[in-house]
VOPAGU-2260 file (C-alpha; in pm, 1 decimal, decimal comma):
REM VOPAGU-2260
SITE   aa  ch    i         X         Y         Z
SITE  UNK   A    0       0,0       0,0       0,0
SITE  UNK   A    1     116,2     365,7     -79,6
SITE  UNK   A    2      43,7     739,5     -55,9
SITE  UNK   A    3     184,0     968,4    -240,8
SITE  UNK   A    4     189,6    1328,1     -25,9
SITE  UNK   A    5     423,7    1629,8    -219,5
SITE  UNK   A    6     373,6    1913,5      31,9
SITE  UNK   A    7     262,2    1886,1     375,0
SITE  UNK   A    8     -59,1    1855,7     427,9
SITE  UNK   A    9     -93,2    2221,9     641,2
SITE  UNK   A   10     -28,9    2413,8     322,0
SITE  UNK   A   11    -222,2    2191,4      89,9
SITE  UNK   A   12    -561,3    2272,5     281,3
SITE  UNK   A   13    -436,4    2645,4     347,6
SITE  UNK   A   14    -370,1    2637,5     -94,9
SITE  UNK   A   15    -688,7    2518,5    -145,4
SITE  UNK   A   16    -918,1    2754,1      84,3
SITE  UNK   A   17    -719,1    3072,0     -24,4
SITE  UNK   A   18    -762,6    2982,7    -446,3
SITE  UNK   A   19   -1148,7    2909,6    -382,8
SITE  UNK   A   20   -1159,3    3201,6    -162,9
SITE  UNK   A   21   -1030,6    3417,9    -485,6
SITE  UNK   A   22   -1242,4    3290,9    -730,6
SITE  UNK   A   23   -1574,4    3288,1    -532,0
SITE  UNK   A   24   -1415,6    3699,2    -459,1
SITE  UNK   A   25   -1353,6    3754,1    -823,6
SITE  UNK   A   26   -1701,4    3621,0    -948,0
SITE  UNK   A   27   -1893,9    3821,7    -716,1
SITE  UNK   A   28   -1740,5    4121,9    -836,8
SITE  UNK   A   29   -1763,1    4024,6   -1218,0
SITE  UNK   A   30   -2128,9    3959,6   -1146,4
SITE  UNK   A   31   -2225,0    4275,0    -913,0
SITE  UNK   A   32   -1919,8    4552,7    -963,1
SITE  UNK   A   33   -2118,4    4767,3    -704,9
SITE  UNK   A   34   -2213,7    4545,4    -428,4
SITE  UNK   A   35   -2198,1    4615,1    -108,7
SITE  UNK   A   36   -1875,7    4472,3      81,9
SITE  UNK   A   37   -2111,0    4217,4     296,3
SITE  UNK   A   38   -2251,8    4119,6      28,0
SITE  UNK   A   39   -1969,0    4044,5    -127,5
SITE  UNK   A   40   -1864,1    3832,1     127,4
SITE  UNK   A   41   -2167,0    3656,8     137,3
SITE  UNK   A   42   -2153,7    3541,8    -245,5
SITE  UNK   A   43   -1794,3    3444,6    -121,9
SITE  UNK   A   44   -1871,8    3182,4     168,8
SITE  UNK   A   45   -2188,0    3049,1     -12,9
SITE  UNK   A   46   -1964,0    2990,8    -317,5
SITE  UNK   A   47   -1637,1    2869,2    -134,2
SITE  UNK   A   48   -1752,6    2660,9     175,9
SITE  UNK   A   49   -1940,0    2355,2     -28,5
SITE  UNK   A   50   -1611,1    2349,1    -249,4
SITE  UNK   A   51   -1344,6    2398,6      -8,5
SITE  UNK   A   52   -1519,5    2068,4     228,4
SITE  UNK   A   53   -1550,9    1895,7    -149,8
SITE  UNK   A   54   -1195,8    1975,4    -208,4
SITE  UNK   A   55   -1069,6    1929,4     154,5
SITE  UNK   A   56   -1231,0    1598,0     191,8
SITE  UNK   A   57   -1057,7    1488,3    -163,5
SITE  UNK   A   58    -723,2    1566,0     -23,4
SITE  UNK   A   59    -725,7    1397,0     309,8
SITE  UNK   A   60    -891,2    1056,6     140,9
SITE  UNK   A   61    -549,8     915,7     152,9
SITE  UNK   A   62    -457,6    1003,3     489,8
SITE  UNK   A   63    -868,4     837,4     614,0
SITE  UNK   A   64    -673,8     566,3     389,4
SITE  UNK   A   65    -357,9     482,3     591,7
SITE  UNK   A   66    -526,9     561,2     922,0
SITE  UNK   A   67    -795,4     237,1     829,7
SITE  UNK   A   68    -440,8      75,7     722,8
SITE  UNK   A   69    -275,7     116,7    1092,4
SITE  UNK   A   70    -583,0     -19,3    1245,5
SITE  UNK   A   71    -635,3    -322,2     982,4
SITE  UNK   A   72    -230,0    -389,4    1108,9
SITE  UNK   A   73    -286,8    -328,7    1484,2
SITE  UNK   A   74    -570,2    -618,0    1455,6
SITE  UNK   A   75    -307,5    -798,1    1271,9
SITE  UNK   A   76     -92,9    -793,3    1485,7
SITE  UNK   A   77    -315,2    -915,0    1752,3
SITE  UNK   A   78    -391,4   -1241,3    1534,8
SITE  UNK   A   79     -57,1   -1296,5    1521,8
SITE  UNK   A   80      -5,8   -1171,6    1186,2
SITE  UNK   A   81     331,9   -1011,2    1142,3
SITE  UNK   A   82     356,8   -1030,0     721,4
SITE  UNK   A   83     316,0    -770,8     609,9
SITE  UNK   A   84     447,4    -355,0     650,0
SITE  UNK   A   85     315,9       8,5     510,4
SITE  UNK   A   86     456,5     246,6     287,9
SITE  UNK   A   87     409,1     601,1     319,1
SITE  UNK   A   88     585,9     869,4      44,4
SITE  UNK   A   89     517,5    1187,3     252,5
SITE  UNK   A   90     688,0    1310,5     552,3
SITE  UNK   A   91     621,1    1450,6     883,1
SITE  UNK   A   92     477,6    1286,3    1195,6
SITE  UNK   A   93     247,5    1100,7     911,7
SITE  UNK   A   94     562,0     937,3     775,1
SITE  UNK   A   95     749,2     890,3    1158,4
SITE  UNK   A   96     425,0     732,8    1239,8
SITE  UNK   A   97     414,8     487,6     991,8
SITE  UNK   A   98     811,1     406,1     984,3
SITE  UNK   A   99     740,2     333,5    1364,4
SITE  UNK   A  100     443,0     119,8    1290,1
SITE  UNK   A  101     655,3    -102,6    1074,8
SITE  UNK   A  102     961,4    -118,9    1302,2
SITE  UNK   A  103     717,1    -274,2    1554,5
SITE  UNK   A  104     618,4    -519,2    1275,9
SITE  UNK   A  105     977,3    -595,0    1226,3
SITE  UNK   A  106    1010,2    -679,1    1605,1
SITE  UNK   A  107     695,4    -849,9    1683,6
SITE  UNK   A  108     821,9   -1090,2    1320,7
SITE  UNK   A  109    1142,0   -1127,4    1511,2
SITE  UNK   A  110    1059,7   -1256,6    1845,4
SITE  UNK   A  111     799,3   -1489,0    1687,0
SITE  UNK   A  112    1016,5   -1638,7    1471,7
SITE  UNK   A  113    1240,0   -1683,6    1779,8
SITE  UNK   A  114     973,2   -1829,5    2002,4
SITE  UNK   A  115     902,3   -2092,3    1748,1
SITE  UNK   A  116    1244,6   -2216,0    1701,2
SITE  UNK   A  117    1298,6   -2207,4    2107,9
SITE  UNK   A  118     961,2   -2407,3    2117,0
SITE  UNK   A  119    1052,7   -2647,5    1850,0
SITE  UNK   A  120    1340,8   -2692,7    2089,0
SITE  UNK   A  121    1186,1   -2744,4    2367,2
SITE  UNK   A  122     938,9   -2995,6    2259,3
SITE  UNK   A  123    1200,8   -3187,6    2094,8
SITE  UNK   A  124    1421,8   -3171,1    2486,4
SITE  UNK   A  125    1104,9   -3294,4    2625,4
SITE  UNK   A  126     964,5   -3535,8    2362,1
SITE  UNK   A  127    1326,3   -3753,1    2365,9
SITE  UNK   A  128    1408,2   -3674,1    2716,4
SITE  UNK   A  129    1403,0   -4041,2    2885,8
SITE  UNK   A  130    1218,9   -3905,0    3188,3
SITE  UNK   A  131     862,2   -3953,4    3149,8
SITE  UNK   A  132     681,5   -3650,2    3171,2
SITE  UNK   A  133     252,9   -3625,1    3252,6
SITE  UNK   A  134     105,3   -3260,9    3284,4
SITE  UNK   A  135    -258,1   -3280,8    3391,9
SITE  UNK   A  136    -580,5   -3089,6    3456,3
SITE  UNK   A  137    -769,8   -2978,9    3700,5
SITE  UNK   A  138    -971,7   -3264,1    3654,6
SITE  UNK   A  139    -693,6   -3480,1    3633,3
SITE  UNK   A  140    -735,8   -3531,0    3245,0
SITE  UNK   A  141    -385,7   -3556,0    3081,8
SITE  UNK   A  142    -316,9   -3246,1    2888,2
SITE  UNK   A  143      56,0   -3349,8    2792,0
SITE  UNK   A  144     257,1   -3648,1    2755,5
SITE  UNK   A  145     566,5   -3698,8    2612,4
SITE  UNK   A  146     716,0   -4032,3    2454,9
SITE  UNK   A  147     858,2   -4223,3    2747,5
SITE  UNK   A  148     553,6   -4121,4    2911,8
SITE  UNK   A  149     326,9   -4307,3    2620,5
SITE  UNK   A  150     597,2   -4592,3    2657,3
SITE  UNK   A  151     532,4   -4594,3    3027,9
SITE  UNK   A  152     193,0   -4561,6    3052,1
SITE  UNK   A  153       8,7   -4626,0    2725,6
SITE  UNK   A  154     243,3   -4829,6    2516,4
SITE  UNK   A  155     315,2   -4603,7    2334,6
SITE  UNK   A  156     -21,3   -4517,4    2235,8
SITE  UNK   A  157    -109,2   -4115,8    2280,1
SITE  UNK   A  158    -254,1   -3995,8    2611,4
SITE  UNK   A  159    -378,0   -3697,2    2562,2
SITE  UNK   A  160    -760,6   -3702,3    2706,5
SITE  UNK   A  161    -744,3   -3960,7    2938,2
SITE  UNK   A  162    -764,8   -3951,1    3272,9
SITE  UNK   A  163    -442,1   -4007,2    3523,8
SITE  UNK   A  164    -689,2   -4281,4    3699,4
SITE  UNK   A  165    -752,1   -4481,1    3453,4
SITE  UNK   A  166    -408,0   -4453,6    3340,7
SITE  UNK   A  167    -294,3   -4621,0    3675,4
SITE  UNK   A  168    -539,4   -4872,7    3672,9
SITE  UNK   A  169    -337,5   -5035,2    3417,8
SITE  UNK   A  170     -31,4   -4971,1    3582,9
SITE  UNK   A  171     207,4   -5179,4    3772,3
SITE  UNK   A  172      39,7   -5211,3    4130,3
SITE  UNK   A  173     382,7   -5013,4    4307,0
SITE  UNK   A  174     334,4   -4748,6    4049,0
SITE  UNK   A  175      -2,6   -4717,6    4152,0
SITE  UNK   A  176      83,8   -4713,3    4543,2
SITE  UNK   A  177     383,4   -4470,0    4485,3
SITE  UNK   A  178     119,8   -4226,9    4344,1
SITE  UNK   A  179    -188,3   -4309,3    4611,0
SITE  UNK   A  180     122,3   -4185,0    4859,1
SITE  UNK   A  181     162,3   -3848,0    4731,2
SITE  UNK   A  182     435,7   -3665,5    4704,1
SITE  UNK   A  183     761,8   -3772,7    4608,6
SITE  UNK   A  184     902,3   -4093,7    4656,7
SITE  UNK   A  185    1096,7   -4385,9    4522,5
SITE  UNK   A  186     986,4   -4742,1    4429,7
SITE  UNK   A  187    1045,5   -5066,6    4251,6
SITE  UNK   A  188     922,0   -5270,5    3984,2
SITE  UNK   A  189    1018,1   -5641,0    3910,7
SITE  UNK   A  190    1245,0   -5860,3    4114,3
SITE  UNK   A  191    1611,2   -5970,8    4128,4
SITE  UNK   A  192    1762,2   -5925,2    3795,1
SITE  UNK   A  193    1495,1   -5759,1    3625,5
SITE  UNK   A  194    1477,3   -5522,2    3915,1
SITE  UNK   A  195    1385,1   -5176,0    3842,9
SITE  UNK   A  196    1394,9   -4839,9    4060,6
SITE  UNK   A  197    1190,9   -4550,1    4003,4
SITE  UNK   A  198    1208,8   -4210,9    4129,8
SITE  UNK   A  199     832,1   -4028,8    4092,1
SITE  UNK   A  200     839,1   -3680,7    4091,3
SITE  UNK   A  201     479,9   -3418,8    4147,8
SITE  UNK   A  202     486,8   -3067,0    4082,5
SITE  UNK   A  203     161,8   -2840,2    4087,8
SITE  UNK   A  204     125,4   -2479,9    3961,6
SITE  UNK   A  205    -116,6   -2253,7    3785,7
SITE  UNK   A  206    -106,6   -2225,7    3421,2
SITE  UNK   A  207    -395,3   -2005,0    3274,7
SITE  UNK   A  208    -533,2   -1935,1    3606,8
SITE  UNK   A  209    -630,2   -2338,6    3664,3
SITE  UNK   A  210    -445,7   -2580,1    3924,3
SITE  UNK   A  211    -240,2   -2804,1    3688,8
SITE  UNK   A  212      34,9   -3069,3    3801,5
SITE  UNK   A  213     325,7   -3218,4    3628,8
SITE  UNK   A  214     407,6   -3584,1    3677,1
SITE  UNK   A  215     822,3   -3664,6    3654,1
SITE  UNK   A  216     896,5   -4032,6    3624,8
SITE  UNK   A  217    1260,8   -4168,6    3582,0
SITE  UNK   A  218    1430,1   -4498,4    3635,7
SITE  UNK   A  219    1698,4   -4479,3    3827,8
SITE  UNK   A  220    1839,8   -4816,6    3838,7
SITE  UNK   A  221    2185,7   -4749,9    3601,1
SITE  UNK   A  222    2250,7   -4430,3    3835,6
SITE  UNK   A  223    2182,3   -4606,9    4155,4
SITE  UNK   A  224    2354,3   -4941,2    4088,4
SITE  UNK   A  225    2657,5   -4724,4    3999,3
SITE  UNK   A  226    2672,2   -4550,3    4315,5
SITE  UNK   A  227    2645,8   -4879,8    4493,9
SITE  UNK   A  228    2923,7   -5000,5    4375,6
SITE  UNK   A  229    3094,3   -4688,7    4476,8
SITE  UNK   A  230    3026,7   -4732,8    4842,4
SITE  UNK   A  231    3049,5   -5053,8    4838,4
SITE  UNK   A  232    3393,7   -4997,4    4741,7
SITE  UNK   A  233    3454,5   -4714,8    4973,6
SITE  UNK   A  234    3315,3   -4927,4    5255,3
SITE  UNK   A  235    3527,3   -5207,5    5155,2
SITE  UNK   A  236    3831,7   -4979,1    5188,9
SITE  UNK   A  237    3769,2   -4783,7    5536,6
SITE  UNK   A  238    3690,7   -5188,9    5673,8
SITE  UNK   A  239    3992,6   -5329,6    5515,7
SITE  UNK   A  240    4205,9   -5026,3    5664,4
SITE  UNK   A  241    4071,1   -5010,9    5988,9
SITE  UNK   A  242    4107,7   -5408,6    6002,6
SITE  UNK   A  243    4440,6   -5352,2    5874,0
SITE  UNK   A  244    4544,8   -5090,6    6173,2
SITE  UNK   A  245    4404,7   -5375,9    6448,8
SITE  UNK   A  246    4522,2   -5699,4    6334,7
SITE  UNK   A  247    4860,6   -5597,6    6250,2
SITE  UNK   A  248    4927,7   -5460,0    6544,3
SITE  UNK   A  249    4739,4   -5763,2    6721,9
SITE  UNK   A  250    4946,1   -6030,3    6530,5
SITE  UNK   A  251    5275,6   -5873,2    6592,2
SITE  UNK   A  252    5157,3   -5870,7    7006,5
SITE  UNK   A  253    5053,2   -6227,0    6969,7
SITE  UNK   A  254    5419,9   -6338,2    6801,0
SITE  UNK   A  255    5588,6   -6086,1    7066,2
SITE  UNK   A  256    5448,8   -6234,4    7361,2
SITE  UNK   A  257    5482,5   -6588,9    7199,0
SITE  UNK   A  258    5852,9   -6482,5    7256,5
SITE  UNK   A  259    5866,5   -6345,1    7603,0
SITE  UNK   A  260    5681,7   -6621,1    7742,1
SITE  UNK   A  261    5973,7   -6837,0    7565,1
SITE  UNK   A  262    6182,5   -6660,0    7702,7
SITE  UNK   A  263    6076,4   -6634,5    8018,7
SITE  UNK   A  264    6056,6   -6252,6    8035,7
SITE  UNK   A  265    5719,4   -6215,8    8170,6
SITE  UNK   A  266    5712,2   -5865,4    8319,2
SITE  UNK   A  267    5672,3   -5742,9    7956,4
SITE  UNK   A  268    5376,4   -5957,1    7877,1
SITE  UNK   A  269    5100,3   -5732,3    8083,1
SITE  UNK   A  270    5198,8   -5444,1    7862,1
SITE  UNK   A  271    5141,9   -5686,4    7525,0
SITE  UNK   A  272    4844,5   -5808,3    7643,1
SITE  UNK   A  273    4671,4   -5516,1    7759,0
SITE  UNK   A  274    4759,3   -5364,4    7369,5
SITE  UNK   A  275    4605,2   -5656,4    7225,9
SITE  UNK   A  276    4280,5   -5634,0    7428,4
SITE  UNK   A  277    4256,1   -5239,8    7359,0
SITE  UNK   A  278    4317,0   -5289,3    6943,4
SITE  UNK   A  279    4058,1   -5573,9    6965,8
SITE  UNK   A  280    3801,0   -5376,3    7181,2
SITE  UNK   A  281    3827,3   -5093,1    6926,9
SITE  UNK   A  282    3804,1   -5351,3    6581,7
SITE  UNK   A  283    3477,7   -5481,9    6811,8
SITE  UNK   A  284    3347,6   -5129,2    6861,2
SITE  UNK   A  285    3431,8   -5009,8    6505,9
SITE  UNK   A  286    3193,1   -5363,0    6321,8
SITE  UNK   A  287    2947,9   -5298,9    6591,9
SITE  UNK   A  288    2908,9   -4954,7    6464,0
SITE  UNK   A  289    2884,4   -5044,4    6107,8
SITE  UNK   A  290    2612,3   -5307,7    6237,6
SITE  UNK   A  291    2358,6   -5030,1    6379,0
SITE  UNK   A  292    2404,7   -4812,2    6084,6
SITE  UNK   A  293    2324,6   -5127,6    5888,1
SITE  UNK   A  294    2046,0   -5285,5    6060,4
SITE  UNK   A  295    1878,4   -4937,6    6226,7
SITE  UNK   A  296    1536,7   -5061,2    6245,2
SITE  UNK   A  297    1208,4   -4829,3    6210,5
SITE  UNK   A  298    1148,0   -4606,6    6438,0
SITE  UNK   A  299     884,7   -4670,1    6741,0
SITE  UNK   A  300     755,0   -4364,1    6848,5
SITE  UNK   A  301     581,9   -4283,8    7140,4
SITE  UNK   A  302     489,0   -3981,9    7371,5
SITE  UNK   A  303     779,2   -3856,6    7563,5
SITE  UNK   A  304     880,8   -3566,5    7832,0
SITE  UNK   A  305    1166,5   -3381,7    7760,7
SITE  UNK   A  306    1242,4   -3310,0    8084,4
SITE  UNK   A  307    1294,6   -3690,0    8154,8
SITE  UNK   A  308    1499,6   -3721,6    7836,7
SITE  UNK   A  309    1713,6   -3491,2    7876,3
SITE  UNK   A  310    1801,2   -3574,5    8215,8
SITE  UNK   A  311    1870,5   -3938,4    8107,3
SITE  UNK   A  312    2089,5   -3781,5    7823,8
SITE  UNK   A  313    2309,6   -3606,5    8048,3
SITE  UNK   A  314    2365,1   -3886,5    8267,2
SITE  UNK   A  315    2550,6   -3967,5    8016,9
SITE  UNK   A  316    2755,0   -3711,5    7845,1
SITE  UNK   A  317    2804,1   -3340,9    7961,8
SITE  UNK   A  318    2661,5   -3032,2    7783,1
SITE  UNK   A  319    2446,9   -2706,8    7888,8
SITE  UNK   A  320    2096,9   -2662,9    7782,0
SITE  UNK   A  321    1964,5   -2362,6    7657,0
SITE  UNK   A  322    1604,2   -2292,0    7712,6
SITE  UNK   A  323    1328,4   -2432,6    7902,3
SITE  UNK   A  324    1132,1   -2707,6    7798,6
SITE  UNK   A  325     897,1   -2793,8    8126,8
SITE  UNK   A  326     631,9   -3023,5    8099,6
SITE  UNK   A  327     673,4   -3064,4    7702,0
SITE  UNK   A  328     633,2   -3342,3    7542,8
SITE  UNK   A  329     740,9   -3475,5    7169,4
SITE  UNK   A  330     672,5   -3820,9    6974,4
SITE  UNK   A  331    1001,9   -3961,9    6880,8
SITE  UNK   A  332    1213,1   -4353,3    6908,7
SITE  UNK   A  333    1355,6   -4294,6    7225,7
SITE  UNK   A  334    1630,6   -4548,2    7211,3
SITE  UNK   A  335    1732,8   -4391,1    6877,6
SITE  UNK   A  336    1692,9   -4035,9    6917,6
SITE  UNK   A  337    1926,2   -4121,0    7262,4
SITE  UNK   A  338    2170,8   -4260,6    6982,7
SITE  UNK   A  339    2162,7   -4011,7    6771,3
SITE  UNK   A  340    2226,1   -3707,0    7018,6
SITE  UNK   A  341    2495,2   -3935,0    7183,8
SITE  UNK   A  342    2708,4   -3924,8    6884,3
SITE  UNK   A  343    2657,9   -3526,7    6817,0
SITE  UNK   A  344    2744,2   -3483,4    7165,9
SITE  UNK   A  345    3066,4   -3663,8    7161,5
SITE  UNK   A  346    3157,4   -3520,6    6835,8
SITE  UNK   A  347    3107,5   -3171,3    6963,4
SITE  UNK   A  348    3317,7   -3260,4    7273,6
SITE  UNK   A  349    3575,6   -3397,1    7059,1
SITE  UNK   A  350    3573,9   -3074,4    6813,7
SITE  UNK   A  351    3848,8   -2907,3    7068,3
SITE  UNK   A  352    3577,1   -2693,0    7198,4
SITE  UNK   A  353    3606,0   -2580,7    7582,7
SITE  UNK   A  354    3462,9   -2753,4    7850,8
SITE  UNK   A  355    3123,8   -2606,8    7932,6
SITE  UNK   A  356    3027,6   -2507,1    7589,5
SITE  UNK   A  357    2899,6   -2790,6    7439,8
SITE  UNK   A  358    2516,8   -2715,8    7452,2
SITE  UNK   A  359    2165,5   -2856,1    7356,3
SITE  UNK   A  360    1889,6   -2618,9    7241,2
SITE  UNK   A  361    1534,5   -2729,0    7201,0
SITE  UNK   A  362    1244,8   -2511,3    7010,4
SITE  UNK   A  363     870,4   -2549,8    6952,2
SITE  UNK   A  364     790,7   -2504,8    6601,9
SITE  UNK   A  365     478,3   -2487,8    6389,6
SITE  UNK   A  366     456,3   -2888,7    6289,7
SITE  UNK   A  367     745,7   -3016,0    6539,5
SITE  UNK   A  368    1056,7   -2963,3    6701,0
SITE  UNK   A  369    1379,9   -2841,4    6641,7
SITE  UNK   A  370    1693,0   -2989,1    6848,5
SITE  UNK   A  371    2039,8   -2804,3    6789,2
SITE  UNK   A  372    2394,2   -2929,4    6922,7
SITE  UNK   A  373    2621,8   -2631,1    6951,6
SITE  UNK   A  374    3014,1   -2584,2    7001,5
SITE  UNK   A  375    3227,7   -2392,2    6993,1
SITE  UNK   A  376    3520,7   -2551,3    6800,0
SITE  UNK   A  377    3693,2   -2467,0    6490,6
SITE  UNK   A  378    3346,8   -2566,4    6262,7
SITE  UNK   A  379    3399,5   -2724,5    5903,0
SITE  UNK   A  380    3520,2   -2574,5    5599,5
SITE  UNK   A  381    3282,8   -2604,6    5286,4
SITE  UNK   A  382    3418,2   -2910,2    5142,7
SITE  UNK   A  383    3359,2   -3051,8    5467,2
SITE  UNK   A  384    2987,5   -2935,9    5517,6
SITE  UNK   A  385    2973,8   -3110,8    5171,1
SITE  UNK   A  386    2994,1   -3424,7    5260,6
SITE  UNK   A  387    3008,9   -3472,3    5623,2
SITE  UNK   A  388    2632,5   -3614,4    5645,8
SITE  UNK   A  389    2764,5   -3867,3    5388,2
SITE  UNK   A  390    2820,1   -4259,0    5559,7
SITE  UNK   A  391    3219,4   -4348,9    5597,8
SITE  UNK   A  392    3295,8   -3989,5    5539,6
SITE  UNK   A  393    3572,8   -3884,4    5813,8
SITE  UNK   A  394    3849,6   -3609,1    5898,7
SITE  UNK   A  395    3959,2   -3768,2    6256,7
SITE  UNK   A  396    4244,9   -4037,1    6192,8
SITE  UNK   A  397    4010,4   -4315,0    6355,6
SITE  UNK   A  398    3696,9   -4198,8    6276,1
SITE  UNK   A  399    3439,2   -4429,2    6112,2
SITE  UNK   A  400    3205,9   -4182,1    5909,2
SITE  UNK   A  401    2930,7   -4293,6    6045,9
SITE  UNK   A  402    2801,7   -4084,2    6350,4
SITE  UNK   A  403    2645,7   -3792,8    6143,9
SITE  UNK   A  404    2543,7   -4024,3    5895,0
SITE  UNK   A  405    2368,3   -4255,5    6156,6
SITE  UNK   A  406    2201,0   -3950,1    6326,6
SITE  UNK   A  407    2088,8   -3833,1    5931,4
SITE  UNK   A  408    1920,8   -4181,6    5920,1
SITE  UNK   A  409    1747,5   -4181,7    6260,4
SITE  UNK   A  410    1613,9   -3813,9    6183,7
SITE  UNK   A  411    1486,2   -3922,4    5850,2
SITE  UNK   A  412    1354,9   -4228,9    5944,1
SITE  UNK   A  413    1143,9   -3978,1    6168,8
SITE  UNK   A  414    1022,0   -3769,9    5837,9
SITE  UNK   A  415    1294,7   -3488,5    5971,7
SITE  UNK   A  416    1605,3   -3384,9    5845,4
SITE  UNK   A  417    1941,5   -3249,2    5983,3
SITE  UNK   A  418    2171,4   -2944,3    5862,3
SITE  UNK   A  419    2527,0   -2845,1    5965,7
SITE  UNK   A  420    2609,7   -2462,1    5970,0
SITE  UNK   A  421    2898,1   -2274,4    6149,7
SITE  UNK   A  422    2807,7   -2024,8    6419,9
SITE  UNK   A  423    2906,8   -1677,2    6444,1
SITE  UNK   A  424    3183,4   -1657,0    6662,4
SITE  UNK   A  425    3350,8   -2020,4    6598,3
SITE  UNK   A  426    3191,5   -2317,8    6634,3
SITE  UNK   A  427    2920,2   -2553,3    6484,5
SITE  UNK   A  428    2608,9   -2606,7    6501,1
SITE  UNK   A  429    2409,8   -2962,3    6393,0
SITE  UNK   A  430    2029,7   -2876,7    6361,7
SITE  UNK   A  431    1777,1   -3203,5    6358,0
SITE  UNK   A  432    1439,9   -3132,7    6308,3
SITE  UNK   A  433    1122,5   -3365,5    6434,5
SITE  UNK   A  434     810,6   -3319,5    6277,5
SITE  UNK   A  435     471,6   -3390,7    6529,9
């Protein structure tokens, strides 16, 4: 489309008025040489007005034009029509106007074009991703579904309409418990060798003003088998190391005292055998260790003061407690949670804080408790917050990595969870919490 516009517009209607003005003046006076100056004027406006809006409507007909042109482009743009640009020969605000209308075209064409391409990408990420992926409704129709999902679910077949229900009706029966759970969760399908592990995954959010949630499924067998075999390897070296500390030591006692009772030197054989019975008290200590961490049952829980367990805790080990807890009560394995606190408590003894600092701290929260151990030793480094929680992880020479990752267990076997932090001021401070 295009207007052609020489002059601006202004002068053009100013032109026009002024020549019909003249001629409508000069016929009056050709007609009537002595009329009066009024009525001269009159002959003037009845002649010029009907001409001049003639005229003046003639000349802006291209201008009506390219205005119905910017609004047939602003709807088109609102389809989502982008195709297409003006042309306008004139200049002015007319022709600023329209070079701005079309730079917006130019735009809008540009990010469309680059939202297509991302979502071509996307939906290829997601169709060939192997996690199966489910988005449903509000009525728990399934709105989206991409290829492992149809392979999981549907055989392949599309999903798209049917309903999450009668998808798991077909389902493997722990697929079908994992979701009747909630949440998140792990579970697995087929036995032995044809053993499968599962991670499910539920997400909700809004999209378009509507509750809609998104359904993550991925096997994680390959992943998990490979990390078994890593700490089955790391176990196997912390055991074969710490076995390797005691029965050295023990079999070179054994042959020494062999010797001295040969001999006949028996003062020295109290100091042998007292060695051997301390290296074979620790290698008992260290496997019995490994045992609880191994076979920690589930928890029994059952109403308890903790007034009365903390008393029975510090019977035990030393520390300071801050805050009152009076007649409160909490739901929680005893025996374990005793365990558990035991082996913070040591380690914050054993973190060179000084005596009378090691403390416990209790709080009421919302949905449960919150029990801190605090010192005030060095604290850990970030490497060492890493991975401290982790099992057989250890800095101390004859540590066993297992008391932070034993107390991790007991607190999730709860449906808590633990955190390490350093304090302001030195020190660290091991947070468990205890839901209700």
């Amino acid at each position: 489309m295009r207007w052609h516009q020489r002059l601006p517009l202004g002068g053009v209607l100013v032109a026009i008025a002024a020549m019909h003005a003249v001629a409508a003046a000069a016929l009056a006076l050709w007609l009537h040489p002595r009329l009066p100056v009024w009525g001269t004027l009159a002959i003037v406006a009845a002649l010029t007005l009907p001409a001049a809006w003639w005229t003046i409507g003639l000349a802006l007909s291209p201008v009506r034009s390219l205005f119905r042109a910017l609004a047939g482009t602003v709807d088109s743009y609102r389809d989502g029509d982008y195709g297409f640009s003006l042309a306008w020969e004139g200049r002015g605000a007319l022709r600023e106007l329209v070079d701005s209308h079309n730079a917006l075209g130019d735009t809008l064409r540009e990010q469309r074009v680059s939202l297509v391409q991302r979502e071509l990408l996307l939906d290829t990420m997601v169709q060939n991703t192997p996690v199966a992926m489910l988005l449903t409704d509000p009525n728990g129709h399934v709105v989206h579904a991409n290829l492992a999902a149809r392979k999981a679910f549907g055989d392949g077949q599309r999903l798209e309409g049917r309903t999450l229900d009668a998808l798991l009706a077909d389902a493997h029966p722990a697929l079908a418990d994992a979701f009747a759970r909630g949440g998140d969760g792990m579970f697995t399908v087929g036995e032995d060798d044809d053993e499968q592990i599962h991670h499910l995954s539920r997400r909700a959010f809004r999209l378009n003003g509507r509750r809609h949630e998104l359904l993550l499924l991925r096997q994680m067998t390959t992943e998990l088998r490979r990390q078994e075999v890593q700490t089955w390897k790391k176990v196997i070296r912390v055991i074969s190391h710490e076995l390797n500390n005691s029965l050295a030591p023990i079999a070179s006692l054994a042959h020494s005292s062999a010797e001295l009772l040969r001999r006949g030197q028996l003062q020295r054989l109290p100091t042998a055998l007292a060695t051997i019975e301390d290296r074979a008290r620790h290698l008992e200590q260290f496997i019995r260790g490994y045992a609880r961490f191994a076979k920690l049952p589930a928890p029994r829980r059952e109403p308890v003061r903790w007034q009365d367990f903390v008393e029975q805790l510090r019977s035990q080990v030393d520390f300071a407690l801050a805050g009152r807890v009076d007649d409160a009560t909490a739901a929680f394995d005893v025996a374990q949670l005793e365990q558990a606190l035991l082996n913070l408590l040591k380690n914050a003894h054993e973190s060179g804080t000084a005596p009378g600092t090691v403390a416990l701290s209790l709080h009421r929260l919302a949905d449960g408790w919150r029990v801190d151990v605090l010192d005030r030793g060095p604290g850990m480094n970030e490497a060492v917050l890493g991975n401290a929680l982790l099992p057989f992880y250890s800095t101390k020479r004859n540590g066993t990595g297992l008391g932070l990752a034993l107390a991790r267990e007991i607190a999730e076997a709860h449906g808590g969870r633990i955190a390490l932090l350093n304090r302001d001021g030195g020190g660290l401070c091991v947070s468990m919490v205890l839901p209700d």
